[in-house]
N, C-alpha and C positions, 0 to 999 in steps of 0.2 A: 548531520545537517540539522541547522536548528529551523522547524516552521512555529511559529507562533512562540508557545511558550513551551514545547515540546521538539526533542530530540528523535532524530530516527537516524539509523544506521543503513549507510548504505551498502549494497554488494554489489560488487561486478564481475563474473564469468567469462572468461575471454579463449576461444579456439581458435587457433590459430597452425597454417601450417606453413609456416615460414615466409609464403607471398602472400596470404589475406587471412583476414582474421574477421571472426565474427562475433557479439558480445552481446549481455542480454545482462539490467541491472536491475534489483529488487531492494526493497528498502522496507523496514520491520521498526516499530517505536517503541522507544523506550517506555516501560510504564513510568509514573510520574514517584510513586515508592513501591513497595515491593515487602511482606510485611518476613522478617527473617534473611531479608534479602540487603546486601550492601551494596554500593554504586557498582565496583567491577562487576558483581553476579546481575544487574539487571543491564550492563550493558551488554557482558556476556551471551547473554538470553537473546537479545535482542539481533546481535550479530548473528549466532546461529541459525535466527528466523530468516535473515536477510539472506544469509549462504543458502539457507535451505529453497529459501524462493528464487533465488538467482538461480540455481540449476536447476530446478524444476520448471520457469520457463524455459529456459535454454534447450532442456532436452523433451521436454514438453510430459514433462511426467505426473500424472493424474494421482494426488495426494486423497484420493476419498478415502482409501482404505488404510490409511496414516493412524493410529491413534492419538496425536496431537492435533489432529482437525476437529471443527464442531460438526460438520458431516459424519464422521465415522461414530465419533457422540450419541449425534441422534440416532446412526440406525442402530445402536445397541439398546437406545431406552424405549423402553414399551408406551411411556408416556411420555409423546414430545413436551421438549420443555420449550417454554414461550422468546420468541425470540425480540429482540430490541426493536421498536417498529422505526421504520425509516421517515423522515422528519413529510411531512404532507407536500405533493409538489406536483404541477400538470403535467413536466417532462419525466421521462423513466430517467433511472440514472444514466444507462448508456447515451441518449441524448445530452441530458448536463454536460457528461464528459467529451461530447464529440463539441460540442459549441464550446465550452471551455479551449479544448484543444485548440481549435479555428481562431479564436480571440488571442490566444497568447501565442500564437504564428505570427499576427499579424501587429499587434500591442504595441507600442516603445515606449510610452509611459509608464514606467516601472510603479507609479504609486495605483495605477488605476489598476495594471495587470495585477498586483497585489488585492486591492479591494474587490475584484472580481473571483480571484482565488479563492478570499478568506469565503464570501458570499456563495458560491458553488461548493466548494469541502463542507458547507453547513448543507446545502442540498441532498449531498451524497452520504449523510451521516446514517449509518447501518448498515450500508456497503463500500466493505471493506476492501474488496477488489477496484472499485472504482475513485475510493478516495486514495490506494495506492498510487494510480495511474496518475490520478491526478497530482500529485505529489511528484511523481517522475517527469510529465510535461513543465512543471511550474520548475524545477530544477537544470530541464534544457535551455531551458529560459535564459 
């Protein structure tokens, strides 16, 4: 799925038992280069972020103790390392995300639902949870 000028990969997990099914879908971005790294290996990477997050919502499984999370990072360093500050804004992120979600319910102007997108994914920029989310609402879209 291409947003902007960046690529992310999507995943989808789907249980089913024959009469109803249920699904749960994560999506992981490509980096933009990757230094050692050729285009299949950073889609690659990218894919397995999206698989790993699609089942980990779906079966609701708590990656803290993961060592490719920045949580599990941190509890291993004696000295936290400084984390990316999130861009300055009056609503928490969860709010951004829930008004966003509401507008692009109700939106059918696709250029405005667009400029509203790009303008909130800049709000939410250092959470990464919440600019996924938003990224999955803008694609039900």
């Amino acid at each position: 799925v291409l947003i902007g000028n960046r690529f992310y990969v999507k995943s989808t997990v789907t249980l089913t038992d024959g009469e109803s099914s249920i699904s749960n879908a994560a999506f992981a971005r490509e980096e933009e280069t990757k230094k050692g790294a050729d285009g299949s290996q950073i889609t690659g990477s990218a894919s397995s972020y999206a698989r790993k997050y699609a089942l980990n919502g779906m079966y609701n499984i708590d990656d803290a103790k993961d060592a490719d999370t920045d949580e599990h990072k941190q509890q291993q360093n004696a000295v936290p390392a400084k984390q990316a500050k999130p861009a300055p804004s009056s609503h928490s992120p969860e709010q951004v995300l829930k008004a966003f979600s509401e507008y692009a319910a109700t939106e059918t102007d696709k250029k405005k639902l667009i400029e509203r997108y790009q303008h909130d994914w800049q709000l939410l920029t250092g959470h990464d949870d919440e600019q996924t989310k938003c990224v999955q609402v803008m694609n039900i879209r």
